[in-house]
C-alpha positions, 0 to 999 in steps of 0.5 A: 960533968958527971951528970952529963956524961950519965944523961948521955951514955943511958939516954944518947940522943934522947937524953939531949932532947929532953934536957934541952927542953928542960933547959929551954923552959926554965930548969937548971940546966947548963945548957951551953956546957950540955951542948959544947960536951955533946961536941965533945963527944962527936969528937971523941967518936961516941956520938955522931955529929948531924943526929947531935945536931938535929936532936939539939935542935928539936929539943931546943925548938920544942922547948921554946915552942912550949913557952910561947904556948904557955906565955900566950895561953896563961899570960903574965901572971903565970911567969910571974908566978912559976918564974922564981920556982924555974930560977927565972927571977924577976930581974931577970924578967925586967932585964929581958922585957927591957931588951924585948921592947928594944930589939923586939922579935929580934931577941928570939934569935939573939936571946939563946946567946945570952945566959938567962934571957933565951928562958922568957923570951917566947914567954914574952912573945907569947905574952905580947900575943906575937903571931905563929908565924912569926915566933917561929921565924926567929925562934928557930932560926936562933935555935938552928944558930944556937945549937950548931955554934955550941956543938961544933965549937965542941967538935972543933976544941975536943978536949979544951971544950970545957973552957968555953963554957967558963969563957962565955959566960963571962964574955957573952955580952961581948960576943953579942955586942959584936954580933950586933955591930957586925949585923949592923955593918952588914945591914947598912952596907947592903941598904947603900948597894942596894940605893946605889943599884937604884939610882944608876936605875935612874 
């Protein structure tokens, strides 16, 4: 706590970019906590809520933009190497490859929800020699998502924010769970409409 509130009352929007790419690359930075507290502050008057936003989202960006360069320019054996030195550990690396073969680019999005995952996912895409373009489609959008869920929550909670932190890390795998099944349902129902439309086409 007391950390964060020195990073945002000498660095204001600044200082959350910066620790966000820190974040993002690997250091040991409650990101969550960092993001739900600048919500805070936006309730609490000393920071306003779309420069927050928009500061979050660059240095979130930023941050997984440097590791899919590093991931495709430096290839495995550099996340091998400085993983452990990031606390990016090689179960950790395991655990997320496994979830990288399954849900592919689609773990760039979701991967900022999960605790220890959003750290190697670009890595990984880099790794795999994914294309810009589509890095960048996931990664930022899950980026956007990312940062404007955990600021508002905070905005919205104000004081009880620091309850969220606590809840999701011990829930996330949850809230992701249904975070799927929901996009799923959504998926499916959109694909029966859309064959529906078609056959009365024909």
């Amino acid at each position: 706590m007391h950390y964060l509130n020195h990073l945002l009352e000498h660095f204001g929007y600044l200082g959350i970019i910066f620790a966000l790419i820190g974040g993002i690359i690997g250091l040991p930075i409650p990101d969550e906590v960092l993001l739900t507290y600048v919500g805070y502050n936006v309730f609490a008057g000393k920071l306003a809520y779309l420069p927050s936003l928009l500061s979050a989202y660059f240095g979130a960006s930023s941050g997984i933009t440097l590791s899919f360069i590093l991931g495709t320019v430096l290839g495995a054996p550099f996340l091998h190497k400085f993983g452990p030195k990031l606390h990016i550990s090689e179960a950790k690396i395991n655990k997320t490859k496994k979830l990288f073969n399954k849900f592919g680019p689609f773990l760039l999005v979701i991967g900022f929800f999960i605790p220890g995952v959003r750290h190697i996912t670009a890595y990984l895409a880099g790794i795999n020699n994914y294309s810009y373009k589509k890095f960048a489609l996931f990664a930022y959008l899950g980026a956007l998502l990312w940062c404007f869920t955990f600021i508002t929550l905070g905005r919205i909670l104000g004081g009880n924010w620091v309850y969220v932190g606590t809840y999701f890390s011990r829930y996330s795998i949850y809230i992701i769970a249904f975070f799927l099944i929901a996009l799923f349902i959504f998926y499916a129902y959109k694909r029966k409409r859309r064959v529906l439309k078609n056959a009365s086409y024909d």
